[in-house]
C-alpha positions as CSV (number, residue, x, y, z in Angstrom):
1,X,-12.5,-6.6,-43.9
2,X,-9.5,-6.7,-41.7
3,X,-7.6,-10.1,-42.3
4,X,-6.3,-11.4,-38.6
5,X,-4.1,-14.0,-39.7
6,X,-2.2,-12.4,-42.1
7,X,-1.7,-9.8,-39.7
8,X,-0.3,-11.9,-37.4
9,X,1.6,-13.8,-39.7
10,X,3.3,-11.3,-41.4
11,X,5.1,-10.6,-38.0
12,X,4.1,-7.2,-37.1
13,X,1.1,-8.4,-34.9
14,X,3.5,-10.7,-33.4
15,X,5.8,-8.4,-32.4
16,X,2.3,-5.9,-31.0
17,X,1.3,-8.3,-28.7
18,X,4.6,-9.5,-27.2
19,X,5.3,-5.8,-26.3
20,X,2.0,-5.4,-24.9
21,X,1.5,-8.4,-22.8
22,X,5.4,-7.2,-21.5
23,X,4.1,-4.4,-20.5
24,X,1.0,-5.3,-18.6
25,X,3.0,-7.9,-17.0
26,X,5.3,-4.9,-15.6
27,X,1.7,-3.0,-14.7
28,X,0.5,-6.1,-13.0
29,X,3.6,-6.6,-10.8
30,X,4.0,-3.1,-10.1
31,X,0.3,-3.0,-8.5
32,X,0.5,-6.2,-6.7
33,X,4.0,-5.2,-4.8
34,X,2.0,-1.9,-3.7
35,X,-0.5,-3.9,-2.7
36,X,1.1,-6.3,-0.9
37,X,3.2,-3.4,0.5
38,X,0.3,-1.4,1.7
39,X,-1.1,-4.6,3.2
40,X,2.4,-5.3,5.3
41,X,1.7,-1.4,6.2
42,X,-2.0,-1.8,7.7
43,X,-1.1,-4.9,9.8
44,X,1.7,-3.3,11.0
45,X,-0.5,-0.3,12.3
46,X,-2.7,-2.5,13.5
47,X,-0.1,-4.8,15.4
48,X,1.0,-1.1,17.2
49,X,-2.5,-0.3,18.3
50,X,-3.5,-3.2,19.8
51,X,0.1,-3.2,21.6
52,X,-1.3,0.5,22.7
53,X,-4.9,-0.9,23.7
54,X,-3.6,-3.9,25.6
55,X,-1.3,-2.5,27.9
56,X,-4.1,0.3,28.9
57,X,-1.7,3.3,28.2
58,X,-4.0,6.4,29.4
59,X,-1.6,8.9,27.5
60,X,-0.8,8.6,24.1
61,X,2.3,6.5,22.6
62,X,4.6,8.0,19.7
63,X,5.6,5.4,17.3
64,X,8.9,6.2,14.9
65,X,8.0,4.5,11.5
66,X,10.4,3.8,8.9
67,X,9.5,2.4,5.3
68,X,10.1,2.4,2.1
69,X,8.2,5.9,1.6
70,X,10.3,7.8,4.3
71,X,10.4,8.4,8.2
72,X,7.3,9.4,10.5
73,X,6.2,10.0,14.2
74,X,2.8,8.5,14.6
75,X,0.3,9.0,17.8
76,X,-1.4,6.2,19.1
77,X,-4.0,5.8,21.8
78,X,-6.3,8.3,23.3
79,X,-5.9,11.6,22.7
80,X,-4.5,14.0,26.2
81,X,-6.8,15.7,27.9
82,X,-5.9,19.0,28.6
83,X,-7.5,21.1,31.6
84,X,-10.6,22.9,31.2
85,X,-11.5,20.5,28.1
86,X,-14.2,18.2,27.7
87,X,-15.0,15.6,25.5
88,X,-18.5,15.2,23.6
């Protein structure tokens, strides 16, 4: 039988668990700052397409976005109707 308190008494258990717990505390802050990040990313998406929606843009509206994981052009509204096409 495996003898817990002797285990962690004799300071190798001890020395287990603070490096572990370290760790998961890095793992823990590392997925709630994503989270948090990806959550700052959706409202902000959402903030531009209700901008679009609300002044009743009829063409599309390119957005530049710039974060933390690089530069993009986004298009938001309706999509252009080009001649001779027809929506479904």
């Amino acid at each position: 039988m495996i003898d817990i308190g002797g285990w962690l008494a004799s300071g190798d258990g001890l020395i287990t668990v603070l490096a572990v717990s370290v760790n998961l505390g890095a793992v823990l802050r590392m997925v709630l700052r994503q989270h948090g990040r990806l959550q700052v990313e959706r409202e902000r998406s959402a903030r531009i397409a209700g901008i679009v929606r609300s002044a009743g843009r009829q063409m599309p509206v390119r957005v530049d976005e710039q974060d933390e994981d690089g530069r993009r052009v986004v298009e938001v509204g309706p999509a252009p109707q080009h001649v001779g096409e027809t929506t479904a």
